[in-house]
N, C-alpha and C positions, 0 to 999 in steps of 0.2 A: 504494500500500500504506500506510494506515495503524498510526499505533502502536507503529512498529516499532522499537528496542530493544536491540541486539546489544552485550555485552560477552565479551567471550572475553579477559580478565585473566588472566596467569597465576598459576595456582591455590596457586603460593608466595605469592604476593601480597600485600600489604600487612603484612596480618595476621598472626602465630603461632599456632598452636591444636595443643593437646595433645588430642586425643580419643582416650578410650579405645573401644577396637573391640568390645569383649565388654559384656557387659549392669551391669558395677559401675562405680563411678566417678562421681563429679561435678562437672560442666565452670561455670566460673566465667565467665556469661554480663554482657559488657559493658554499661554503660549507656547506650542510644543512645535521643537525644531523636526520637520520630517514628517509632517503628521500625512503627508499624502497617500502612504501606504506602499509607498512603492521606492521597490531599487532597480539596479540594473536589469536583475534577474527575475527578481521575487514581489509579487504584488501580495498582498498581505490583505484579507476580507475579515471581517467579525462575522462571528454567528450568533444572534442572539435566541435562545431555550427555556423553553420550562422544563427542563429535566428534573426538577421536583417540585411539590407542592401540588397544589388541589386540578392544577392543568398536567400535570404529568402524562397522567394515562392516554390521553393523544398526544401530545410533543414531546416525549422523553425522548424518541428514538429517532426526532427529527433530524438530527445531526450525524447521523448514519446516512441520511439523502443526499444532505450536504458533502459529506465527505464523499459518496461513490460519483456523485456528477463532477466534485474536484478533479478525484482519480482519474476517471474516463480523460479531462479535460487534459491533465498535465499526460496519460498517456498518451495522446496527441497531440506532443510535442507544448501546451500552454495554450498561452491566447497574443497574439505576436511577439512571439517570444518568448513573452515572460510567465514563467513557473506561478502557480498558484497556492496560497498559503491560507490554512484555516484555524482562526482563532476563535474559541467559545467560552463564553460565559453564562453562567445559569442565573434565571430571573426569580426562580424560587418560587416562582406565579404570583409575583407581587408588582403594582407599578409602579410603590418608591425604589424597589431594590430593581427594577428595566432600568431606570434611570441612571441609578450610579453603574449598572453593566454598561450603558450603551455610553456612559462618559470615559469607562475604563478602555473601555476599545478604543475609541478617541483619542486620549491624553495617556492611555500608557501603553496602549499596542501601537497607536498609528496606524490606524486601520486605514484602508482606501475607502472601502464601501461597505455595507453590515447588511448579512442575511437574515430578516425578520423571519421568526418561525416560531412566536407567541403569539399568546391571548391577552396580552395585557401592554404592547408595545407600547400603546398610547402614555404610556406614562414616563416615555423616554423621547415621544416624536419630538419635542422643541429642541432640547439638545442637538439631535442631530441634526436639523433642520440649519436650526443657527449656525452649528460650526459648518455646513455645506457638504456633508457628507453623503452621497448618493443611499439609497436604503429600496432593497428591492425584497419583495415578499408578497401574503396573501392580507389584502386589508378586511379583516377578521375581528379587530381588536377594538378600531374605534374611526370617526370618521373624517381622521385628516388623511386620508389616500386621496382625496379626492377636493381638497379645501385649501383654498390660499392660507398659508405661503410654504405648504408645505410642497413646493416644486421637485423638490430633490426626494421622494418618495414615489414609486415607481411597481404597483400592483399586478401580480399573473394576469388574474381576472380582471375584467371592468369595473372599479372600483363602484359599487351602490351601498353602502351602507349611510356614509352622512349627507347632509345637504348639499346642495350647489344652488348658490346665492340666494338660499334660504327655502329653495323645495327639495325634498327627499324625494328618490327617484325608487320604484321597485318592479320589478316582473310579476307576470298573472300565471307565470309556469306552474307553481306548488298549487295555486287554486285549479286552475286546468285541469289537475291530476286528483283534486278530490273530488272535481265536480263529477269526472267519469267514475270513479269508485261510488258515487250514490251518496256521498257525506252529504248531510243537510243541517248538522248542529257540529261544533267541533272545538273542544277544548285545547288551549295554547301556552304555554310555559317557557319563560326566560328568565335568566341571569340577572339578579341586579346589580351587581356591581360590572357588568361586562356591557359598555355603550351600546357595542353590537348587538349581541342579544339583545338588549329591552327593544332596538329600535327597529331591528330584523322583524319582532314578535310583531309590533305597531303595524309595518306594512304589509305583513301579510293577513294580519285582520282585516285590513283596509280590503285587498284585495281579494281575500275568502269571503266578505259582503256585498263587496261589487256583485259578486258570481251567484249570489244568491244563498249562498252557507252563511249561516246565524254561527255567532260566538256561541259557548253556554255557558264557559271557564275559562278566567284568564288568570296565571300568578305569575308576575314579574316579578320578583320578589328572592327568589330560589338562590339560597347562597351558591355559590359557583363551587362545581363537582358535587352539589349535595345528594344526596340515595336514598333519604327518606320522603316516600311520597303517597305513605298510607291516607294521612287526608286527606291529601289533593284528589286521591285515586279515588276517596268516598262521596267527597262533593261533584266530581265527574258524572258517578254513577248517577247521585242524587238529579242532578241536571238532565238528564237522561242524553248526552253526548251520543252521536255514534260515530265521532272521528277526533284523531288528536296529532298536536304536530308541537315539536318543540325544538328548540333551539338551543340545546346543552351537547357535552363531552360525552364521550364514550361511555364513562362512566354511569354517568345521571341516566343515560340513553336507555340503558340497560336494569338499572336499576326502577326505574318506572316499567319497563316492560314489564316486568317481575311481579310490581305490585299491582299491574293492570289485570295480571295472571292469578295472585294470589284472590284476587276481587271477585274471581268471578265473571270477568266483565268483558263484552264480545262488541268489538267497534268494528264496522267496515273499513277504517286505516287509521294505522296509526304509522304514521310521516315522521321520519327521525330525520337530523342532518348528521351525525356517529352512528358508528357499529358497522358499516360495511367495513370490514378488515380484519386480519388476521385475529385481534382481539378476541374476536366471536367464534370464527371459525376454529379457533385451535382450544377452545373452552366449552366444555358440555352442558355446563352452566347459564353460561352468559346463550350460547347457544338458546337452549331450553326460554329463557327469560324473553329472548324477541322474535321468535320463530313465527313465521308469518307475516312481519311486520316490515314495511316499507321504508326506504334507504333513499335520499335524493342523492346526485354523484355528479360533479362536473367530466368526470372520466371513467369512461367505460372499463375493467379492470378484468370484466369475466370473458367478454368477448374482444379484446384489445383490437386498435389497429396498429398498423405497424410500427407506428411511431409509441404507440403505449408500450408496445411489444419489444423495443429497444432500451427503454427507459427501466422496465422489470428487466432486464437479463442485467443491466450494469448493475442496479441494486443488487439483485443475488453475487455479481462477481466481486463487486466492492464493498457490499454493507457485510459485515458477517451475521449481524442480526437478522439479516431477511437472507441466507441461503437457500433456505428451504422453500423461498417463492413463496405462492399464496397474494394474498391481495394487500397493500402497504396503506397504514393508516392515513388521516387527515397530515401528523404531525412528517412523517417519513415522505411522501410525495410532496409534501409543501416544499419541505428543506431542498427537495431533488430539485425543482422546477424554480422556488423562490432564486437558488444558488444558480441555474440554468440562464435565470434573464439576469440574473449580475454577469455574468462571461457574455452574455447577448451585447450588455453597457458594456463592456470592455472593448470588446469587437470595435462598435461603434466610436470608441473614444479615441483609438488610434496608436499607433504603434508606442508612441510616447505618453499615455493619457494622465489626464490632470481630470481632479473630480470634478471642477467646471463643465470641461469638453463632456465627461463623460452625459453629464447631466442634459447638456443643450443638445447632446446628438440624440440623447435614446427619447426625448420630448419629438423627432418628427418623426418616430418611428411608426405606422399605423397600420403593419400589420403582422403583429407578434405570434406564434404558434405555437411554442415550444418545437417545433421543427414538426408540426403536424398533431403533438398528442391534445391540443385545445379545438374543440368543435368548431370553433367561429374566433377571427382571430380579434388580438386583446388592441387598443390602437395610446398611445402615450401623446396621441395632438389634443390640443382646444384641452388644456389642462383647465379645470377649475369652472368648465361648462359643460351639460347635458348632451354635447355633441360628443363626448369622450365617451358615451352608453350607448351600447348599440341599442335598437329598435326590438332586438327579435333576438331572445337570449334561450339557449333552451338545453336540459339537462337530460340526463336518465335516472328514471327510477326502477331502482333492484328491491326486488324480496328474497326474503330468508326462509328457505323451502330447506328444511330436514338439515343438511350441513353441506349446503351449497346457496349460492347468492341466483337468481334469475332474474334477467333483466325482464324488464315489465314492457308492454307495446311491440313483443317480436324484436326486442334489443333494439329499435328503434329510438331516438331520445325524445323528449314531448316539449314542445317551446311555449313560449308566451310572450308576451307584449311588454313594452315598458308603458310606464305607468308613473303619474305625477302621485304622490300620494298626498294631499291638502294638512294641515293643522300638523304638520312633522317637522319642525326646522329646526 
């Protein structure tokens, strides 16, 4: 294994750092000689992880992604040139301790660029923003992928989670897919400390009323990773629900199936965005607890195309934790794809790159793929406008049949519309 990198410092660390968490405030970026990341040979990326704490059980192994797309890269002689280097620091799944990780990559690695592959990044976005640091990953966490002035932040997907100039944007995909299952009542659960989550949950209420589905239950509320959800599961019943979708980790995902199962309780869908992934499949358990139960997927994983099909073979040659194949969680594809469009930013940035260039080149790029494994490509123009969302965004939905995944629609993916969502800013 080449290149390989591993810091896991505690994220008290060296350093102090006051970050303010809300969008005011300005952070007093230290003077470091060399901070570009880069030498003659060696370009030097952070990795930022929750490899522990209550987001673990999706991102622990994310840094396994990261490392096997480095690999493949530097066996391929780098990226003009220059050798690739990966530094990581764990976020503990907290966003005062992203903060001091994503300042320690900064001011004492020198990092060029940092691979987001948390749920809680938001708690470090201004830092890096400020000091000008390119930041490439999945905007999951909170809603500056997509908001001035965070320009130098750079999302796989189309970034929808926060506003653009004050409307929140969403897709009619997830309603589409319960309209055709027959849901006509559907209870909804998210994260409250997680921006994403509460705001995820918002518009797709919005858009499972458009369609005609009644709410019956909503808990925003849900400490993040939590597994107890015997009440919830009772007031569901009482509601008389016959669908649910929520917006949690692997974890939680699974632990509500469990208690959906222990209840008694038989809904026409239950709509997860975790659990499609080895987690399940290699557990009798967790297995048992969502068998039957429906999986949204930006990528097909069960029937791959070739470009998926490239992407699993490097994991199993370079992650040791996925040799065995099977299908890689939220946290391990992110890192593989998040770390893929940082070497896309390098390409573009030039034989010599400066995070500046890097930053100005990959903003007229419009039309990103991962070299084929994204259904419809990502575009990085008209940042911080409605014109950066495509129109017509569209996913697959797998179910969990005995201990195998089937895609849902003949492996076909099911789209929907973009969509203003009103009173969301």
């Amino acid at each position: 294994m080449t290149g390989r990198a591993r810091t896991r410092r505690s994220v008290a660390g060296p350093l102090a750092v006051a970050v303010a968490l809300g969008t005011g405030g300005t952070l007093a970026l230290p003077a470091v000689a060399g901070a570009s990341g880069r030498s003659a040979s060696t370009i030097t990326i952070g990795y930022i992880g929750d490899f522990t704490g209550v987001s673990s059980s999706t991102f622990a192994d994310g840094f396994g992604g990261a490392e096997a797309r480095v690999d493949l890269q530097n066996a391929e002689g780098g990226v003009n040139g220059h050798k690739l280097k990966l530094v990581s620091v764990d976020t503990q799944s907290s966003p005062t301790q992203t903060a001091t990780a994503v300042q320690e990559l900064i001011s004492v690695d020198h990092v060029f660029g940092i691979v987001e592959d948390s749920a809680f990044f938001f708690g470090g976005a201004k830092y890096a923003q400020q000091a000008g640091v390119p930041v490439t990953g999945f905007g999951i966490d909170g809603p500056e992928w997509n908001e001035q002035p965070y320009t130098n932040m750079f999302d796989v997907f189309p970034p929808s989670i926060g506003p653009i100039n004050g409307v929140t944007y969403t897709t009619t995909t997830a309603a589409n897919f319960m309209k055709r299952l027959g849901v006509t009542k559907f209870g909804i659960l998210g994260y409250g400390i997680s921006p994403s989550s509460t705001r995820g949950v918002k518009a797709e209420v919005y858009t499972m009323q458009k369609a005609g589905i009644g709410i019956c239950y909503e808990n925003l509320s849900v400490p993040f990773g939590g597994v107890d959800f015997t009440a919830d599961v009772l007031q569901i019943k009482q509601a008389g629900c016959d669908g649910l979708a929520t917006s949690f980790e692997d974890a939680s995902d699974i632990a509500i199936g469990q208690a959906i199962k222990n209840a008694g309780l038989h809904l026409k869908a239950q709509l997860y965005s975790e659990g499609y992934d080895n987690t399940v499949l290699h557990n009798a358990a967790a297995r048992a607890a969502i068998n039957g139960d429906y999986f949204a997927t930006p990528i097909n994983f069960s029937t791959p195309n070739a470009a998926t099909r490239q992407m699993l073979d490097a994991l199993k040659k370079y992650d040791p934790g996925f040799a065995s194949g099977g299908i890689p969680d939220l946290g391990l594809y992110s890192g593989y794809l998040a770390t893929d469009l940082m070497i896309t930013g390098l390409r573009h940035a030039g034989k010599d790159p400066t995070q500046a260039a890097f930053i100005h080149n990959l903003r007229q790029v419009g039309d990103y793929t991962a070299n084929g494994i994204l259904s419809s490509p990502t575009t990085f123009q008209h940042f911080g406008t409605a014109a950066m969302l495509p129109k017509r965004s569209c996913s697959w939905f797998v179910q969990l049949r005995g201990s195998s995944f089937v895609v849902y629609n003949g492996g076909k993916p099911l789209c929907g519309t973009l969509v203003a969502v009103p009173g969301l800013s």
